[in-house]
C-alpha positions in Angstrom: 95.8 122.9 95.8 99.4 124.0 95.8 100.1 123.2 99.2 98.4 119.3 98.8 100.7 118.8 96.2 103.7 120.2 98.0 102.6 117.8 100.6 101.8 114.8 98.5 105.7 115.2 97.5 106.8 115.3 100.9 104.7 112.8 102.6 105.2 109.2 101.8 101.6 107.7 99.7 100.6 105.6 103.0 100.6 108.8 105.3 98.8 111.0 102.6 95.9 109.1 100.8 95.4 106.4 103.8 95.4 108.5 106.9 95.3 112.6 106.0 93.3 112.8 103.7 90.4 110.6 105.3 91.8 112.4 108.9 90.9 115.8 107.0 87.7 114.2 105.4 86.6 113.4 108.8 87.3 116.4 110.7 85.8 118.4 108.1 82.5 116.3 108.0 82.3 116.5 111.7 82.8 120.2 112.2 80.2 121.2 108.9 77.8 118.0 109.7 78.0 117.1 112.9 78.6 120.7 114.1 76.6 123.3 112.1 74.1 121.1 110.1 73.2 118.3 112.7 69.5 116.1 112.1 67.4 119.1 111.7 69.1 120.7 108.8 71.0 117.8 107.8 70.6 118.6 103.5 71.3 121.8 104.2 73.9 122.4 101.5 73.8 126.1 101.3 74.6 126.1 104.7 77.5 123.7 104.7 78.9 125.6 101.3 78.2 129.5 103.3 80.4 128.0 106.5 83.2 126.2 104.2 83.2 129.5 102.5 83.5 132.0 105.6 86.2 129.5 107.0 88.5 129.7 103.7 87.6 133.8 103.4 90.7 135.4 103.8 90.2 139.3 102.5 93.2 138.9 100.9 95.9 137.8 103.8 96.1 135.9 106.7 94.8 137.3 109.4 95.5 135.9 112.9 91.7 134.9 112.9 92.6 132.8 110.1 95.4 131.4 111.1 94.6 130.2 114.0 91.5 128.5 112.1 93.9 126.7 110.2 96.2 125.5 113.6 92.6 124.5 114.8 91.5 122.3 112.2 95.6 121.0 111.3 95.5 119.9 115.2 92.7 117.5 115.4 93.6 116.2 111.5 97.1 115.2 112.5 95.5 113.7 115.5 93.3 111.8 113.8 96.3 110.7 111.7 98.2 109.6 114.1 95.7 107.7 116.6 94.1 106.0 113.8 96.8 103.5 113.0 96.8 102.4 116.9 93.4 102.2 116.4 94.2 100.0 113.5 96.4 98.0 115.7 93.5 96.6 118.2 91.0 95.9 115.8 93.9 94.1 113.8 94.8 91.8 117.3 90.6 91.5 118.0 90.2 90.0 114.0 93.2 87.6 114.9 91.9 86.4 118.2 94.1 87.6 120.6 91.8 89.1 122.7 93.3 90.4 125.6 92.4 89.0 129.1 89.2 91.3 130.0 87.4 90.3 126.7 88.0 86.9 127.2 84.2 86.2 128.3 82.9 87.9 125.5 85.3 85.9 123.1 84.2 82.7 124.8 80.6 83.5 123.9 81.7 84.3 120.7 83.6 81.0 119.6 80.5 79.4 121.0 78.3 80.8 119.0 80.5 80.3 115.7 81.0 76.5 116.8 77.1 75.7 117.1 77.0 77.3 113.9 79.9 75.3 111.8 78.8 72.6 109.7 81.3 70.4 108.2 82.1 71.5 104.5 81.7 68.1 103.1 78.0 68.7 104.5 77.8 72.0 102.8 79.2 70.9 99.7 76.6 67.8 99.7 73.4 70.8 100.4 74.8 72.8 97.5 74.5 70.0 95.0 71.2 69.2 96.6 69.9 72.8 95.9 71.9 73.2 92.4 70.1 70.3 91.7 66.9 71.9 92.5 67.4 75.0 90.8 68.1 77.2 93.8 71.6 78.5 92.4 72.1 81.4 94.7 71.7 79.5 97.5 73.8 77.0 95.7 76.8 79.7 95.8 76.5 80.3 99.2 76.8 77.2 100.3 79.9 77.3 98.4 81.3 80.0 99.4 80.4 78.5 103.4 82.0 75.5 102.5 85.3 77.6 101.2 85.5 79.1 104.0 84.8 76.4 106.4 87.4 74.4 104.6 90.6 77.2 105.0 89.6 78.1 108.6 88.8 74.2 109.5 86.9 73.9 113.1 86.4 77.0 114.9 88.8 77.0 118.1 89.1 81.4 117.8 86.3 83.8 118.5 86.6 85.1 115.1 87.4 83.2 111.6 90.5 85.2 110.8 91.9 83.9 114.1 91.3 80.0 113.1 92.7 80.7 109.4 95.8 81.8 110.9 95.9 79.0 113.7 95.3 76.5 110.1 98.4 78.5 108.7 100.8 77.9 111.0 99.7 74.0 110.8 100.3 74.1 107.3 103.7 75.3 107.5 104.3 73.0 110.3 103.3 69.6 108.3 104.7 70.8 104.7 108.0 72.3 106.1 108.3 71.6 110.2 108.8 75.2 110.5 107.2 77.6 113.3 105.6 80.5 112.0 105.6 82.7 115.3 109.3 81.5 116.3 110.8 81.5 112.7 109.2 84.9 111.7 111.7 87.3 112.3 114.3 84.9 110.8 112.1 84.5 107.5 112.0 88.3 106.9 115.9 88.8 107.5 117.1 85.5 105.5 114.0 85.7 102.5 114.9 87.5 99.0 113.8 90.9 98.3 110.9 88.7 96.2 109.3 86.8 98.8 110.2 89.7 101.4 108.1 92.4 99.1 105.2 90.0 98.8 104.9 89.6 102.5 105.2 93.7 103.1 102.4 94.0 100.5 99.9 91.5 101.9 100.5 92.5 105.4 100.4 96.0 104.3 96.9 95.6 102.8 95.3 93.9 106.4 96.8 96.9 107.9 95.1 99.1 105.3 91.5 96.8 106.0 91.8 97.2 110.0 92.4 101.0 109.2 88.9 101.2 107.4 87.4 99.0 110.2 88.6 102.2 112.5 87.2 104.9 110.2 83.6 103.6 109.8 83.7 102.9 113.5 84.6 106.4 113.5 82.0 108.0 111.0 79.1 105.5 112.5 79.8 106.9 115.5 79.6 110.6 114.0 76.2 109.3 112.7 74.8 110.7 116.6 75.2 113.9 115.3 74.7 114.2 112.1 72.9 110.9 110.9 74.0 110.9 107.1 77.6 110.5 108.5 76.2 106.3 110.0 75.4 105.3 106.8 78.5 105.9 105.1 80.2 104.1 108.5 78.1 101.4 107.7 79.1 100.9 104.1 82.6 101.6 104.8 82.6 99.0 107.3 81.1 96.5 105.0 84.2 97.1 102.2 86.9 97.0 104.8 85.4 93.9 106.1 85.1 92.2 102.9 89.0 93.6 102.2 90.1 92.3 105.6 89.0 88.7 104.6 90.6 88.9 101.4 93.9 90.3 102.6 93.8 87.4 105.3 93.6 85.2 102.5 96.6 86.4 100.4 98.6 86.8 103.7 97.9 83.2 104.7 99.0 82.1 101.2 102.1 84.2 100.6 103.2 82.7 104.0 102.7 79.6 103.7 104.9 79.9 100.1 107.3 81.8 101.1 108.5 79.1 104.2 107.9 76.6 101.4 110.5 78.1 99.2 112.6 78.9 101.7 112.8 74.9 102.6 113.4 73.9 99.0 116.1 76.6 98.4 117.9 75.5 101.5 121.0 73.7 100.4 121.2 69.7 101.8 123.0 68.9 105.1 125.7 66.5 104.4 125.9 63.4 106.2 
């Protein structure tokens, strides 16, 4: 316990509760589950605690058994650490629809698919009076909730929907302020105040954080071939980090398009 803390101090918060910690989680799940326990004893908690238990014995000093345990099991947990966040990376590029050139048939397909299914929201906003109307209220919110996002993303032209809200972004802050998002990035973050600045590190910060759960359940569903309580928990992880994704998306589009619109009004008039 002593030694978390003393790294918890040493370690910035992102590093320790976002990728050791669940790096350490994972390794340990897959060496005691996926290793020892596997489908056929896969409750087997007296077995899981007698293996954690031989693994931390150390008959009062550390033997070169035991230390060499520990460089085993620090290796693949700093590995896990450090791969995870590239990880993080691709799935982040894949949600925003820059697919690189080898997926490109797959992401056709895909935009396909999502275009036969868009309706127009004004449709889905007439169906969901229609079924308010006759009492179906869940199905009433759903068609809200369609017709919300239909509405920020407008037509799909992306093979995913986070990929056409940040395409309707940049049109945004195109008609409001004639800025360009991609050229005028850079510029924003050196020239914005520390407010607008901090808001933009946070949001961004929290998609980062989403596409970094979207790695671990792809990680632990995978783990689920050995040891099958481990898919599951991938499953549900993957279904929060999704659901945080789209919400992190949201806040990112808005603190960007707010943060060019301030910078527009705060910029002093040219003179004649």
């Amino acid at each position: 316990m002593g030694l978390l803390v003393e790294l918890h101090k040493r370690i910035p918060d992102g590093w320790f509760l976002r990728r050791l910690l669940p790096a350490a989680l994972f390794v340990v799940v897959a060496v005691v589950g996926g290793g020892e326990l596997g489908h056929t004893h896969w409750n087997g908690v007296g077995l899981a605690r007698e293996r954690i238990a031989g693994a931390l014995r150390t008959d009062g000093g550390l033997s070169a058994d035991t230390v060499a345990s520990l460089v085993l099991f620090a290796v693949p947990v700093v590995g896990a650490a450090f791969a995870v966040p590239y990880a993080a990376v691709a799935i982040g590029a894949l949600a925003s629809g820059a697919w690189p050139w080898w997926l490109m048939p797959v992401g056709r397909r895909l935009k396909a698919w999502r275009t036969r299914r868009w309706v127009e929201p004004d449709t889905l906003a007439r169906q969901s009076v229609r079924a308010r109307a006759n009492g179906h209220a869940l199905r009433a919110d759903r068609l809200d909730m369609r017709a919300a996002r239909a509405r920020a993303a407008g037509e799909p032209r992306s093979p995913t929907w986070t990929g056409d809200r940040f395409r309707r972004t940049e049109e945004n802050v195109t008609a409001a302020t004639g800025g360009d998002v991609v050229r005028g990035w850079t510029a924003l973050l050196l020239g914005a105040a520390d407010p607008p600045r901090a808001a933009l590190a946070e949001t961004r910060d929290a998609y980062d954080a989403a596409c970094e759960g979207l790695a671990w359940s792809a990680a632990f569903t995978v783990l689920g071939a050995w040891w099958w309580p481990a898919a599951p928990v991938g499953v549900l992880l993957g279904l929060t980090s999704w659901r945080s994704l789209r919400h992190a998306v949201h806040a990112l589009c808005r603190t960007t398009e707010a943060v060019f619109t301030l910078r527009e009004t705060d910029q002093p008039p040219t003179q004649p």
